[in-house]
ROTI-538558 format. One record per residue (C-alpha): residue in three letters; residue number from 1; x negated, z negated, y. Coordinates in nm, 3 decimals. Layout:
ROTI-538558
 rest  nr      c1      c3      c2
  ALA NUM       X       Z       Y
...
end
This chain:
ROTI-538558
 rest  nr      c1      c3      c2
  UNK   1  -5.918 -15.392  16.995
  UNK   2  -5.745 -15.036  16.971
  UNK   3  -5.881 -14.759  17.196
  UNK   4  -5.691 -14.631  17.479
  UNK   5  -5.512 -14.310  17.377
  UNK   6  -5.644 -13.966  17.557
  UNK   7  -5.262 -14.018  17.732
  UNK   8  -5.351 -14.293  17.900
  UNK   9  -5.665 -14.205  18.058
  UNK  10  -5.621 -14.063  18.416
  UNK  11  -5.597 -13.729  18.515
  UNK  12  -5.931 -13.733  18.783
  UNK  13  -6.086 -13.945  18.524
  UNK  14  -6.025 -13.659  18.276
  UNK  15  -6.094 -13.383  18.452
  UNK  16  -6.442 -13.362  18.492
  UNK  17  -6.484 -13.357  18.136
  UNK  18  -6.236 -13.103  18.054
  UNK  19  -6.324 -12.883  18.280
  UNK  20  -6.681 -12.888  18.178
  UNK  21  -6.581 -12.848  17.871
  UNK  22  -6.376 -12.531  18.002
  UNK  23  -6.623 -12.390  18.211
  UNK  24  -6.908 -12.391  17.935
  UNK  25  -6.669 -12.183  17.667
  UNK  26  -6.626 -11.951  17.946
  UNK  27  -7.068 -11.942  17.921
  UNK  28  -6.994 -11.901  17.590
  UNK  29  -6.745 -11.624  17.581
  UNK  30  -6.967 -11.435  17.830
  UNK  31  -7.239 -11.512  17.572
  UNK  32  -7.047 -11.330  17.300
  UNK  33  -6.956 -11.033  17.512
  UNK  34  -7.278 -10.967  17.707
  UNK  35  -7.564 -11.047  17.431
  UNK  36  -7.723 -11.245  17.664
  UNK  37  -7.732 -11.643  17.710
  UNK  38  -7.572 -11.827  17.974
  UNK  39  -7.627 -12.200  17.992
  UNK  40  -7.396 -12.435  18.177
  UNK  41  -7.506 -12.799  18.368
  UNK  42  -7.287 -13.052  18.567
  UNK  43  -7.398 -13.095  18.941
  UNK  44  -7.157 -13.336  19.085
  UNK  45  -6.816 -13.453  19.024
  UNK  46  -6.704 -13.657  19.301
  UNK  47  -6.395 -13.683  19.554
  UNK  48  -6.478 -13.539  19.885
  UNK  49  -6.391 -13.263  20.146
  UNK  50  -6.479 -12.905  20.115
  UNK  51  -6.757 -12.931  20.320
  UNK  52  -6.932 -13.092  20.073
  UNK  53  -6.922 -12.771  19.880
  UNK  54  -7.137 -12.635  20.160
  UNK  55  -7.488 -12.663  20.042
  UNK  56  -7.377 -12.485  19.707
  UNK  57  -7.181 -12.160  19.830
  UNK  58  -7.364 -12.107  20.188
  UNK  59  -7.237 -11.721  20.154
  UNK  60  -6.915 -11.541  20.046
  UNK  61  -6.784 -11.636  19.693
  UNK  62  -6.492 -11.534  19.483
  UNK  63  -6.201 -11.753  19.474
  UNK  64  -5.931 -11.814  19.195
  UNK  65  -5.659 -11.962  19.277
  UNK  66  -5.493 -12.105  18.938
  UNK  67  -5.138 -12.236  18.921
  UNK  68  -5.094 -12.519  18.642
  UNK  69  -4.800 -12.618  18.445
  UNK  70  -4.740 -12.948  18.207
  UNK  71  -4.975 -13.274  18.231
  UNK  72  -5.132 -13.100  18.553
  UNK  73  -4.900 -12.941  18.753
  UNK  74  -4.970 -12.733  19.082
  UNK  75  -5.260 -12.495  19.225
  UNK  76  -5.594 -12.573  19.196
  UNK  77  -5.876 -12.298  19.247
  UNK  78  -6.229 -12.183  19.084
  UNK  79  -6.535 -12.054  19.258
  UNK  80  -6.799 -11.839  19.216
  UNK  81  -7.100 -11.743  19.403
  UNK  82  -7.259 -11.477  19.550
  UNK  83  -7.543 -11.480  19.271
  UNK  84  -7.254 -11.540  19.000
  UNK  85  -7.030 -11.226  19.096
  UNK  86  -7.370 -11.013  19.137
  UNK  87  -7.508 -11.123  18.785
  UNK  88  -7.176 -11.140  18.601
  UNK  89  -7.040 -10.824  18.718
  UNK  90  -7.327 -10.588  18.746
  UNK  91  -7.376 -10.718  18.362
  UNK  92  -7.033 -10.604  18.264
  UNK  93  -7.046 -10.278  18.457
  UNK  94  -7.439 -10.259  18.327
  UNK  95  -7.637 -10.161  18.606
  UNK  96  -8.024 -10.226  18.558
  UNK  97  -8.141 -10.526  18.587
  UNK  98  -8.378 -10.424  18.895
  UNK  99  -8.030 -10.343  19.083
  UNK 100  -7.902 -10.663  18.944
  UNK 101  -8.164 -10.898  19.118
  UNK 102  -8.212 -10.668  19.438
  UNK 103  -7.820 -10.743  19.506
  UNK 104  -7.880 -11.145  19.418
  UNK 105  -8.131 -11.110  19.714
  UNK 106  -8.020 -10.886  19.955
  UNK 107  -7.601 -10.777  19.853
  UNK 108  -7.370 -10.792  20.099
  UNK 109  -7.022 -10.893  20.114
  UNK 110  -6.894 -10.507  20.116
  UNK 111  -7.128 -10.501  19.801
  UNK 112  -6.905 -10.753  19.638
  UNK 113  -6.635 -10.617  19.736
  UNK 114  -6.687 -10.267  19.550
  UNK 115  -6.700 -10.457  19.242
  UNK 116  -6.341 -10.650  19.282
  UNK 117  -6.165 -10.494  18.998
  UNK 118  -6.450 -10.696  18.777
  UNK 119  -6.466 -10.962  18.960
  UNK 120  -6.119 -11.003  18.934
  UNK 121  -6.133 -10.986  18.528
  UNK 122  -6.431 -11.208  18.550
  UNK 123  -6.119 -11.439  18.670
  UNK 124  -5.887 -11.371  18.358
  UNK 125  -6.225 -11.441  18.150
  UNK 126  -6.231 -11.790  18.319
  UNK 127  -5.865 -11.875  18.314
  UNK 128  -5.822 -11.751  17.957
  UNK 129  -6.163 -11.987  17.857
  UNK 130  -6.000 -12.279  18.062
  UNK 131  -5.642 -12.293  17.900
  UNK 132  -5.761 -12.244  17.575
  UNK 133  -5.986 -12.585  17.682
  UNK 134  -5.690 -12.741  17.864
  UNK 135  -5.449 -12.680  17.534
  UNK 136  -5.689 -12.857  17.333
  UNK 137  -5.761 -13.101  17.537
  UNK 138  -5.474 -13.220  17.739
  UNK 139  -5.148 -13.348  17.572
  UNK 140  -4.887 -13.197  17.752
  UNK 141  -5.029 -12.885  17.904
  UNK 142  -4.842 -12.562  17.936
  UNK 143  -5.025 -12.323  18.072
  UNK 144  -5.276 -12.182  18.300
  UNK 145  -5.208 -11.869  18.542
  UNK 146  -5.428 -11.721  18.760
  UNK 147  -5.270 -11.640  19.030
  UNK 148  -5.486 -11.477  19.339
  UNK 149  -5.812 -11.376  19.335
  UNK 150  -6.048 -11.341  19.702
  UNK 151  -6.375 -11.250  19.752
  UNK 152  -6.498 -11.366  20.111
  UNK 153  -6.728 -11.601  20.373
  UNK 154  -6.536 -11.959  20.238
  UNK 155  -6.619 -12.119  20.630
  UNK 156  -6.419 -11.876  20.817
  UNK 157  -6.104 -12.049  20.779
  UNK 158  -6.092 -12.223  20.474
  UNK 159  -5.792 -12.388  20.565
  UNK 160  -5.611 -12.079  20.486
  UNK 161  -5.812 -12.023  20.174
  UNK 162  -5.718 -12.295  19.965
  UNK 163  -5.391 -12.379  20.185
  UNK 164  -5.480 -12.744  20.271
  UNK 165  -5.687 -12.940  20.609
  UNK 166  -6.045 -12.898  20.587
  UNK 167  -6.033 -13.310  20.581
  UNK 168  -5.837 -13.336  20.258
  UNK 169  -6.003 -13.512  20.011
  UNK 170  -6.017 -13.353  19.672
  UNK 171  -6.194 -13.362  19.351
  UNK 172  -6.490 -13.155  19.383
  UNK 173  -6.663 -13.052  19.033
  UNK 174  -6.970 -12.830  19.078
  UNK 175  -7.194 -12.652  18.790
  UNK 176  -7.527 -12.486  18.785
  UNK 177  -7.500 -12.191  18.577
  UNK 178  -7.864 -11.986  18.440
  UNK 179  -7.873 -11.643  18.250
  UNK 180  -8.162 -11.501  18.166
  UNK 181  -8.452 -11.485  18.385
  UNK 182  -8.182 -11.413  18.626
  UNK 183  -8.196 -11.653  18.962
  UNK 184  -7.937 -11.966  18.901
  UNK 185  -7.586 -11.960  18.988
  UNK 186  -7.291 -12.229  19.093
  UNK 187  -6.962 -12.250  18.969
  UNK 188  -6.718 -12.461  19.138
  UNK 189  -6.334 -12.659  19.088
  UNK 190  -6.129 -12.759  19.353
  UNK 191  -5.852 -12.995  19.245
  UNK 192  -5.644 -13.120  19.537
  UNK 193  -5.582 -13.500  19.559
  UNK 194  -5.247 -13.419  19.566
  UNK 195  -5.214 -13.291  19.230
  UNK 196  -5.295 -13.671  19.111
  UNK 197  -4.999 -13.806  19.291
  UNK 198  -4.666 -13.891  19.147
  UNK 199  -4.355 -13.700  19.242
  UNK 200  -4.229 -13.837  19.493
  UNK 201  -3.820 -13.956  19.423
  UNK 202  -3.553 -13.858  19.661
  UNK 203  -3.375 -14.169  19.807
  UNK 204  -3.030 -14.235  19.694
  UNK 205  -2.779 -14.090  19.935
  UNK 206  -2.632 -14.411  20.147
  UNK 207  -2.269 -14.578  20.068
  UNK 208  -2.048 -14.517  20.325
  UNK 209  -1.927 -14.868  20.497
  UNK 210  -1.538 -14.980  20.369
  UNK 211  -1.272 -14.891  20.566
  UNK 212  -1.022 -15.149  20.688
  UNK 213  -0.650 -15.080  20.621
  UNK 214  -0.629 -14.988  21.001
  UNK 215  -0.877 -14.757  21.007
  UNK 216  -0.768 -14.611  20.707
  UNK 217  -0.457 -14.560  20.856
  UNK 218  -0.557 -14.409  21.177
  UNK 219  -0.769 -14.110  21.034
  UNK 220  -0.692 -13.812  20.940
  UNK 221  -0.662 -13.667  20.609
  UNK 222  -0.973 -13.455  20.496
  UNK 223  -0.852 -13.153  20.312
  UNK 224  -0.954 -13.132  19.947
  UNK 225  -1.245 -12.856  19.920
  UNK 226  -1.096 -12.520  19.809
  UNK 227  -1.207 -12.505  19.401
  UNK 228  -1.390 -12.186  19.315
  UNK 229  -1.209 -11.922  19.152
  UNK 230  -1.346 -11.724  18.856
  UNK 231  -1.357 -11.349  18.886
  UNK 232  -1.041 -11.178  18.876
  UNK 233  -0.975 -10.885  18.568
  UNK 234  -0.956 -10.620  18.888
  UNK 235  -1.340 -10.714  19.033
  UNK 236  -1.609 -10.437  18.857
  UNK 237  -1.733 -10.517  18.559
  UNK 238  -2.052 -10.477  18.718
  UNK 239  -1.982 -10.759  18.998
  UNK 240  -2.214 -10.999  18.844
  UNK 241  -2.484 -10.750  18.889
  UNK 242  -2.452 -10.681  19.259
  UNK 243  -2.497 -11.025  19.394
  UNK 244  -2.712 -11.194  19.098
  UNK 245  -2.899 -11.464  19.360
  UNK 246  -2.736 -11.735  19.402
  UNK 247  -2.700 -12.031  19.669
  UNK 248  -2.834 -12.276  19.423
  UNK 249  -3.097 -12.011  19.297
  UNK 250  -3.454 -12.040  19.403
  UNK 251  -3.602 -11.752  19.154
  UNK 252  -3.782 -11.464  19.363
  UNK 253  -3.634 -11.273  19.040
  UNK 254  -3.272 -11.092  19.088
  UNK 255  -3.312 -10.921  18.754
  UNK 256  -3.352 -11.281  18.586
  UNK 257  -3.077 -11.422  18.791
  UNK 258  -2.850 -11.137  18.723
  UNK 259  -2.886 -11.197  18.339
  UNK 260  -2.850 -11.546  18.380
  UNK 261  -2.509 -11.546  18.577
  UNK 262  -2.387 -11.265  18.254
  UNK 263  -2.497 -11.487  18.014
  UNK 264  -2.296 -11.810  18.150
  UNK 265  -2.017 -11.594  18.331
  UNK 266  -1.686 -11.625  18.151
  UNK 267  -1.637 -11.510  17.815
  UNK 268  -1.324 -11.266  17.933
  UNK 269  -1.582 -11.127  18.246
  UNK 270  -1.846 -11.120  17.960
  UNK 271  -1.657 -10.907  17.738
  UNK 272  -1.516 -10.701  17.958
  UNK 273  -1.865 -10.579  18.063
  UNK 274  -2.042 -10.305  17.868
  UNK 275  -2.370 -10.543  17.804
  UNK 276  -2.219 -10.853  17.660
  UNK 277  -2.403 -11.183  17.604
  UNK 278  -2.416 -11.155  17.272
  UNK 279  -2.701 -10.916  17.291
  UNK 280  -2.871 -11.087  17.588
  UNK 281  -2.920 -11.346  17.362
  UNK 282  -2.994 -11.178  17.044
  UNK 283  -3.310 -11.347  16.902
  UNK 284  -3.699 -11.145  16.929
  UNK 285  -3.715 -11.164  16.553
  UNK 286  -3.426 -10.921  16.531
  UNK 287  -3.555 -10.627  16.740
  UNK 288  -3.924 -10.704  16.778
  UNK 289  -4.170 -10.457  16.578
  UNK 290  -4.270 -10.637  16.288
  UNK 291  -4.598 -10.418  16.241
  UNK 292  -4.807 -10.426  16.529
  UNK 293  -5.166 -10.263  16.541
  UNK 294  -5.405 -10.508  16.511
  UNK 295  -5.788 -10.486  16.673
  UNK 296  -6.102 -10.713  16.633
  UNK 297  -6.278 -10.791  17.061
  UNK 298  -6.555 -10.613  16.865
  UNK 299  -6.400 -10.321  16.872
  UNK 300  -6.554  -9.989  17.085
  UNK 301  -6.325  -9.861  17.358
  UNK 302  -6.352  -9.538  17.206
  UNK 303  -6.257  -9.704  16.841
  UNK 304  -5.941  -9.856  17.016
  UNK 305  -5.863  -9.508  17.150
  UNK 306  -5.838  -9.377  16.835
  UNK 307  -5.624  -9.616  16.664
  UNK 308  -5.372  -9.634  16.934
  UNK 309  -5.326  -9.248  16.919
  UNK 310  -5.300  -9.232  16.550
  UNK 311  -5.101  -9.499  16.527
  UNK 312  -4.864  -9.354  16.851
  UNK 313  -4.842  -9.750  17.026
  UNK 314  -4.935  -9.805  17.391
  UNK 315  -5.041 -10.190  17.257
  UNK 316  -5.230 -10.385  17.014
  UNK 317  -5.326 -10.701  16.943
  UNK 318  -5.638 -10.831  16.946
  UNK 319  -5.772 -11.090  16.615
  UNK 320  -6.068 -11.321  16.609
  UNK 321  -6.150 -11.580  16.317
  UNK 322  -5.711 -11.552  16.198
  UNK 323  -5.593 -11.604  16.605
  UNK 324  -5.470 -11.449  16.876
  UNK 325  -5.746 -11.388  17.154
  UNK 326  -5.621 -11.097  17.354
  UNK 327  -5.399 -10.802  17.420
  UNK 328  -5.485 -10.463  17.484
  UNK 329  -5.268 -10.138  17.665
  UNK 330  -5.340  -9.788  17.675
  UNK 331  -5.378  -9.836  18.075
  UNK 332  -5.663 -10.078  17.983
  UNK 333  -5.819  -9.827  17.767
  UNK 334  -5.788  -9.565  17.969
  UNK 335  -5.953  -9.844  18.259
  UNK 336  -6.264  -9.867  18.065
  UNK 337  -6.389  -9.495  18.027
  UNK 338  -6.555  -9.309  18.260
  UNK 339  -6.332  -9.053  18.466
  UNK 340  -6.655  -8.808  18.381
  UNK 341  -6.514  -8.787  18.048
  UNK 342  -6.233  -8.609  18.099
  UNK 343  -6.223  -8.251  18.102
  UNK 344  -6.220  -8.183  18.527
  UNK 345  -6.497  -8.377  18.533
  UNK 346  -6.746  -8.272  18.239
  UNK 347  -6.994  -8.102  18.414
  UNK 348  -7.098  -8.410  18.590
  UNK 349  -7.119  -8.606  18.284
  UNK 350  -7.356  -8.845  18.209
  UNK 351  -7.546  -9.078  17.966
  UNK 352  -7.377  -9.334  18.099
  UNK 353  -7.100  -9.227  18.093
  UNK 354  -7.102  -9.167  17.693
  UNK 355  -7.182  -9.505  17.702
  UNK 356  -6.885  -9.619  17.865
  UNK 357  -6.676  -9.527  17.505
  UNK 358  -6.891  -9.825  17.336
  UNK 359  -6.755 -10.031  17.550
  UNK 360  -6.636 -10.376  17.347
  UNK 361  -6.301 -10.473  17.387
  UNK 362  -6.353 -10.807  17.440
  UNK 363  -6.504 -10.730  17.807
  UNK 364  -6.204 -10.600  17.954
  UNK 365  -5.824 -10.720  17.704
  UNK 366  -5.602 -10.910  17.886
  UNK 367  -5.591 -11.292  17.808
  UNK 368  -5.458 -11.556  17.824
  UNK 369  -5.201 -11.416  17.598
  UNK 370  -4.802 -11.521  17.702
  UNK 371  -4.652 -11.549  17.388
  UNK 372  -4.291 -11.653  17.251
  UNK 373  -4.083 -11.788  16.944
  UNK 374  -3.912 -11.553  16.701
  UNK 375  -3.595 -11.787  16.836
  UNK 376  -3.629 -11.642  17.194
  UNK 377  -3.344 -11.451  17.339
  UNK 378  -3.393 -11.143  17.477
  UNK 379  -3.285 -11.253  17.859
  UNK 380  -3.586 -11.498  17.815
  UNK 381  -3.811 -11.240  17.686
  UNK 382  -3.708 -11.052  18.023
  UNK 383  -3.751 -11.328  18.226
  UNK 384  -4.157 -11.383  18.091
  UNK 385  -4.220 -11.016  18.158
  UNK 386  -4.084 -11.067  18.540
  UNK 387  -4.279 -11.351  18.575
  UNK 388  -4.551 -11.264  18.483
  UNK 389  -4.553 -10.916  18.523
  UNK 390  -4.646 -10.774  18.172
  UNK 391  -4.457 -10.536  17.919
  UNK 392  -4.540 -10.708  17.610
  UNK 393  -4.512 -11.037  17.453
  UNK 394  -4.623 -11.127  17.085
  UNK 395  -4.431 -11.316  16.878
  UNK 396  -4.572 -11.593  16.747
  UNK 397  -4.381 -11.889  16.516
  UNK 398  -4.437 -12.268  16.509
  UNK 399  -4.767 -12.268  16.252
  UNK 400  -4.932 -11.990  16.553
  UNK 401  -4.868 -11.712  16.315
  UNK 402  -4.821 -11.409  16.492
  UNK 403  -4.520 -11.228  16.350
  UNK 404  -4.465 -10.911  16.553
  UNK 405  -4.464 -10.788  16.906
  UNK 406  -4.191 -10.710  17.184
  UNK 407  -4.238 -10.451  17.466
  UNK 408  -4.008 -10.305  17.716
  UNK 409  -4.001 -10.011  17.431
  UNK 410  -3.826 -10.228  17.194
  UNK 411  -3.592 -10.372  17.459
  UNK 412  -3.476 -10.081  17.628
  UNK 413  -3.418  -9.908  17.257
  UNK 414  -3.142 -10.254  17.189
  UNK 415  -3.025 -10.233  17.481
  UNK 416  -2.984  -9.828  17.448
  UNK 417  -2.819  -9.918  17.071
  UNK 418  -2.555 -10.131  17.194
  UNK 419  -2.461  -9.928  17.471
  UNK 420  -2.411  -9.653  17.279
  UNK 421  -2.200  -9.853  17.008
  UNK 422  -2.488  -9.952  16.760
  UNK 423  -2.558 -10.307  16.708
  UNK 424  -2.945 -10.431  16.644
  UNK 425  -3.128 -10.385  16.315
  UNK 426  -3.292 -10.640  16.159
  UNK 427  -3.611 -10.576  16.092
  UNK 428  -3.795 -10.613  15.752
  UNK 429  -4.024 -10.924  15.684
  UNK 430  -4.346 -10.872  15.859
  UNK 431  -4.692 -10.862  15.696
  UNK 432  -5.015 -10.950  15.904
  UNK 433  -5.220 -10.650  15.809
  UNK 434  -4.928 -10.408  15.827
  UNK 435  -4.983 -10.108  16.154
  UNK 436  -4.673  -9.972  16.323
  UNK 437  -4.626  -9.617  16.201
  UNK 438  -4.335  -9.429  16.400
end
C-alpha cells in the first residue's frame, strides 16, 4: 500500500504541523540574531472560537494579519503577547535585562506601543520564517504577505480585529515560547474556517423560456448593442493614461492599469504614443544591473554603511549559505543608527549609541524577499513594486540563482533612454561576486 501524497492530506490536517514547523525557524532565526536561545512547544491545536484564546493572551498582544496566496489562499493572522513583544523587542533594541523583566511584569500598553516600529519588524521576522516554511512545505504555495500589524487589548472588539463574529469557529494553534531565564511567552495562529472551504461556483445564468411564433411576432425588436469603437488618430496620445481604471478593473492600482490598457491598446494607438509597448515589455535581464553589492546578515550596520557609499548603490543584497535571505536600503541603514551620531547631535552621544553601528544586519533587512524571472517585463516589474510597495526586486532565474537586481533607478534610466531616442542596452553576463561600480 502506497502512502498518501503530502497533496492529498488536508489543509487543517496540515497546518498544525507546518506552522510549527514555521513558528520554531522563526525561534531559530531569533536564535541566530540575538545570541540567545529561544525554544518553541505546541499548546493546543484545535477548532474553536477566539475565546478560547482567552486564558493565553489575557492582556494586549500584537497582531499580524497575513494575506496568503496558492494552496492557502486568504488572511489569516499571528499573535504575540505581552511578555513576547517585551522580551523580543527590548532584546533587539538591547535594553538591560532588569528593564526587560520589570516591563514583562508591570509594562503597559503605551509601553508597547513606543516600541511599534520593532514590533512591527518582529512581524517581517515571522512572516519571512513562515513562507520560507510554507514554500517548503506546501505544494502549491505562493507567497506570504504581511499585511497589518496592531498592537492592542484583543477583547475590546475583536470582531473588528480579525474581521469575523466572535462565534466563528476557526483553527486555533497556540505555542509556548521560553528564552532565557526570561518568564515564558505564547505565540498564537488564527486560521479562519473559511479558508478550508471550497470556492464557492457561481450558478449558471437561467435559459430564457422559447418563444411561440406569436409571441415572437408581437414583440418588439431589441436594438443590437452599439460595438465599441477603438480610439480615433485625433484622441491624445496620452488618452490611455487619463482614464487607466477600467469598468471591468478591480486593481486599487491606476499606474498598473494604465500600463496594462498601453500594452493591449491597438498597435496604431501604441505607436503613436511616445512610450510604446515594446519597451513596457522589454525583459529585466536587459536593463537590470548585472552587479549588485552583495552583504552577509552578519554584517555590522556600520560595515554595510561603508560598502554602500563606496560602492555609490542605495541597495544590496543580502547572502547566507549560496541564497537569498534579505534585502537591505540605505533608508534601512540609516534606520538602524543612532540619530546621536550625527553631527547636530554629538555632544549627547553615547556608549550606546557607538554601539548602535555594530548593529547585525540580519536584525533589521527586509524579508521575505519579492523576487522575479530574468523573462519579466518591465510593466510587471512595475506592477510588484505597486503592490507591494518596494523599489527593488532581484532577479533571480529558474535554478534560484540570483542574476542581478532592478530598482526604480534602472527603470526610470530605460524609460529616460527611449524617450530620448536610445533603445536599452544589454547588459554583460553577470558574475555572482561581481559589485556595481558606477
Amino acid at each position: 500500500m502506497t502512502e498518501p501524497t503530502v497533496q492529498s492530506v488536508p489543509l487543517e490536517t496540515m497546518l498544525p504541523q507546518v506552522s510549527t514547523l514555521s513558528m520554531q525557524t522563526f525561534c531559530e532565526d531569533m536564535d541566530g540574531m540575538l545570541g540567545i536561545s529561544i525554544s518553541c512547544a505546541l499548546c493546543q491545536a484545535a477548532p474553536g472560537t477566539l475565546d478560547r484564546l482567552k486564558p493565553f493572551f489575557p492582556k494586549f498582544a500584537a497582531v499580524y494579519s497575513v494575506k496568503a496566496q496558492g494552496t492557502l489562499s486568504g488572511r489569516f493572522d499571528l499573535l504575540l503577547d505581552k511578555n513576547a513583544l517585551f522580551l523580543l523587542a527590548g532584546t533587539i533594541v538591547m535594553l538591560p535585562e532588569d528593564k526587560i523583566k520589570e516591563q514583562c511584569k508591570q509594562g503597559t500598553l503605551e509601553n508597547a506601543l513606543k516600541l511599534s516600529d520593532t514590533i512591527k519588524e518582529i512581524g517581517n521576522l515571522i512572516v519571512g520564517a513562515w513562507d520560507r516554511i510554507f514554500r517548503e512545505q506546501m505544494p502549491g504555495h505562493k507567497h506570504l504577505l504581511q499585511t497589518n500589524t496592531q498592537i492592542l487589548n484583543l477583547w475590546d472588539k475583536p470582531a473588528n480585529i480579525f474581521g469575523f463574529k466572535e462565534d466563528t469557529t476557526c483553527l486555533l494553534i497556540v505555542w509556548e515560547m521560553t528564552m532565557g531565564d526570561y518568564p515564558p511567552f505564547h505565540g498564537a495562529a488564527v486560521f479562519p474556517a473559511a479558508l478550508f472551504e471550497p470556492p464557492k461556483e457561481e450558478p449558471a445564468p437561467a435559459e430564457a423560456p422559447a418563444q411561440t411564433p406569436a409571441e415572437s411576432a408581437a414583440a418588439p425588436a431589441q436594438p443590437e448593442p452599439a460595438a465599441v469603437q477603438p480610439p480615433q488618430p485625433s484622441e491624445p496620445a496620452d488618452a490611455a493614461l487619463v482614464c487607466p481604471q477600467t469598468q471591468e478593473s478591480t486593481d486599487p492600482h491606476p499606474v498598473w492599469n494604465a500600463i496594462q490598457q498601453r500594452v493591449r491598446s491597438a498597435p496604431d494607438a501604441i505607436y503613436a504614443a511616445p512610450l510604446d509597448a515594446a519597451v513596457l515589455n522589454c525583459p529585466a535581464r536587459v536593463f537590470m544591473n548585472p552587479k549588485p553589492l552583495w552583504l552577509s546578515p552578519n554584517d555590522s550596520v556600520e560595515t554595510a554603511r561603508q560598502r554602500m557609499q563606496q560602492n555609490n548603490t542605495r541597495y544590496a543584497l543580502v547572502e547566507e549559505k549560496d541564497q537569498l535571505v534579505g534585502i537591505l536600503s540605505q533608508g534601512d541603514v540609516q534606520a538602524a543608527l543612532s540619530p546621536y551620531l550625527r553631527t547636530p547631535f554629538e555632544e549627547y552621544r553615547r556608549p550606546l549609541d557607538e554601539a548602535s553601528l555594530q548593529i547585525r544586519i540580519r536584525w533589521f533587512m527586509s524579508r521575505p524577499v519579492h523576487t522575479a524571472s530574468p523573462d519579466t517585463p518591465m510593466w510587471k516589474l512595475m506592477d510588484i513594486m505597486c503592490r507591494h510597495q518596494i523599489r527593488a526586486v532581484p532577479i533571480q532565474d529558474a535554478g534560484g540563482t540570483v542574476t542581478g537586481l532592478v530598482t526604480v533607478t534602472e527603470i526610470f534610466q530605460t524609460l529616460l533612454k527611449t524617450l530620448t531616442g536610445g533603445s536599452p542596452a544589454v547588459q554583460p553576463e553577470p558574475t555572482k561576486d561581481c559589485i556595481k561600480t558606477d
